[in-house]
N, C-alpha and C positions, 0 to 999 in steps of 0.2 A: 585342543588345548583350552583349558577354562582358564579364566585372569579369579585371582585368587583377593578377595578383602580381607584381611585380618579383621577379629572380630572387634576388635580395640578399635578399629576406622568406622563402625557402621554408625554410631551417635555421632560422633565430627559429621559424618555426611551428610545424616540426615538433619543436622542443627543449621549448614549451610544452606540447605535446600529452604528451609524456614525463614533462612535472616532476611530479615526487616520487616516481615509478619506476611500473612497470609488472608488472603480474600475470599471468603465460601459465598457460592452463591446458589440458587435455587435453579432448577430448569422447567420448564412447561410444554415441552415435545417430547412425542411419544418416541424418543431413541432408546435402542438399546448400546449403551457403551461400552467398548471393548478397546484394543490394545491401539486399532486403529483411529480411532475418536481425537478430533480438533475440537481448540476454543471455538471455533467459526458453527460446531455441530449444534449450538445449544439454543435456544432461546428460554430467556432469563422473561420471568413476572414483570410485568411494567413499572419501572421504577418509578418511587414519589413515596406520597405518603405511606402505601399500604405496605412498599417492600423496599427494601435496600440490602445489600452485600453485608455483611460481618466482615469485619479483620480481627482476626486474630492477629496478636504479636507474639513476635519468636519468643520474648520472655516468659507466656504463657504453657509454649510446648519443653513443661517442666519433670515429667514424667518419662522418665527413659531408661535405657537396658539394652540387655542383648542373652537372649534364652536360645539356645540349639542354634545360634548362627544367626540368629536375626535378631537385627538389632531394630525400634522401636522407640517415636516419643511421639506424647499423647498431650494433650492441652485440656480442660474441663469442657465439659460437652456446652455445645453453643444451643440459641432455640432463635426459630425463625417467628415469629409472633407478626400474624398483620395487622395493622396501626387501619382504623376506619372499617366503612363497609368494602369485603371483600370476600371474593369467590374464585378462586382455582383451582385446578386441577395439577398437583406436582409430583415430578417423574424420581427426581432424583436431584444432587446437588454436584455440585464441579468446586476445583478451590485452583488459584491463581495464584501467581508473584502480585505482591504490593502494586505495583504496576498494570494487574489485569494484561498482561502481555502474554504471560508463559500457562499453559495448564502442566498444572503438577495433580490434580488426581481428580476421579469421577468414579460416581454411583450411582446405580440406579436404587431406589427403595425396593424395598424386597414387596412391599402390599401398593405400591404402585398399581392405577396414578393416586392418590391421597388429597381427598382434597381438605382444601386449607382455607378457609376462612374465619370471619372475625369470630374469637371466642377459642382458637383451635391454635396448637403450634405445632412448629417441624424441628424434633430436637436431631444434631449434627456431633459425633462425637469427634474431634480433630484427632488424627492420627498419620502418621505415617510412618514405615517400614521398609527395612531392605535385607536382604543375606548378603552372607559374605559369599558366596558364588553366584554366575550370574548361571542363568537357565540355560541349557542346551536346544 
C-alpha cells in the first residue's frame, strides 16, 4: 500500500520543512552522499573570516508549485564568496534547521572537488521538493 499526499499538501509540507529559515553550508571531504548520509558525515571549511553558513529565511523560499505531483519551492540562488586569503577544495553543500541540528538536504557538485578561493565563488540554488507518493 502507498500513503497517498494530495497534491494541495506538497507546498504546506515543504513551507514547514523551511520555517524559520534554513542554513546551507559548504563541505570539504571527499564523500559521496546518498540516502544514507548524516550531519556528523561532513566536514565544513574552517569557519571565521574566510567562510561561514548562509541562512536563508523561509520568507525567501517564495517560489512554489506542484507540476506532475511534485510539489517544489525555490529561494534565489545564494553565492559562497571567501572573505581574505583563501584556498579550498569543495565537495558539495549540506542545508540544516535554523538550529544546525537536523540535515534536510545534501550534494555533492557535479565538477567536484572545485576549488574555491579569494576571487572565486560557490553559487547554491535553494530548493526543495517532494511527490505526492512516497517511493516503493
Amino acid at each position: 500500500m502507498h500513503q497517498i499526499h494530495p497534491d494541495t499538501s506538497l507546498v504546506p509540507m515543504l513551507k514547514r520543512i523551511v520555517a524559520g529559515g534554513v542554513n546551507y553550508h559548504l563541505f570539504t571531504n571527499n564523500i559521496t552522499v546518498d540516502r544514507d548520509t548524516v550531519l556528523g558525515d561532513f566536514v565544513e571549511p574552517v569557519p571565521g573570516s574566510a567562510y561561514s553558513p548562509i541562512t536563508v529565511d523561509d520568507a525567501d523560499f517564495a517560489l512554489t508549485g506542484v507540476a506532475t505531483h511534485r510539489g517544489s519551492i525555490i529561494a534565489p540562488m545564494i553565492e559562497f564568496v571567501p572573505i581574505g586569503d583563501y584556498g579550498e577544495s569543495i565537495y558539495g553543500y549540506y542545508a540544516t534547521d535554523s538550529t544546525d541540528t537536523d540535515l534536510l538536504a545534501c550534494a555533492n557538485f557535479d565538477d567536484a572537488p572545485i576549488p574555491w578561493a579569494t576571487g572565486s565563488s560557490v553559487p547554491v540554488l535553494p530548493i526543495f521538493g517532494d511527490t505526492s507518493r512516497f517511493a516503493s
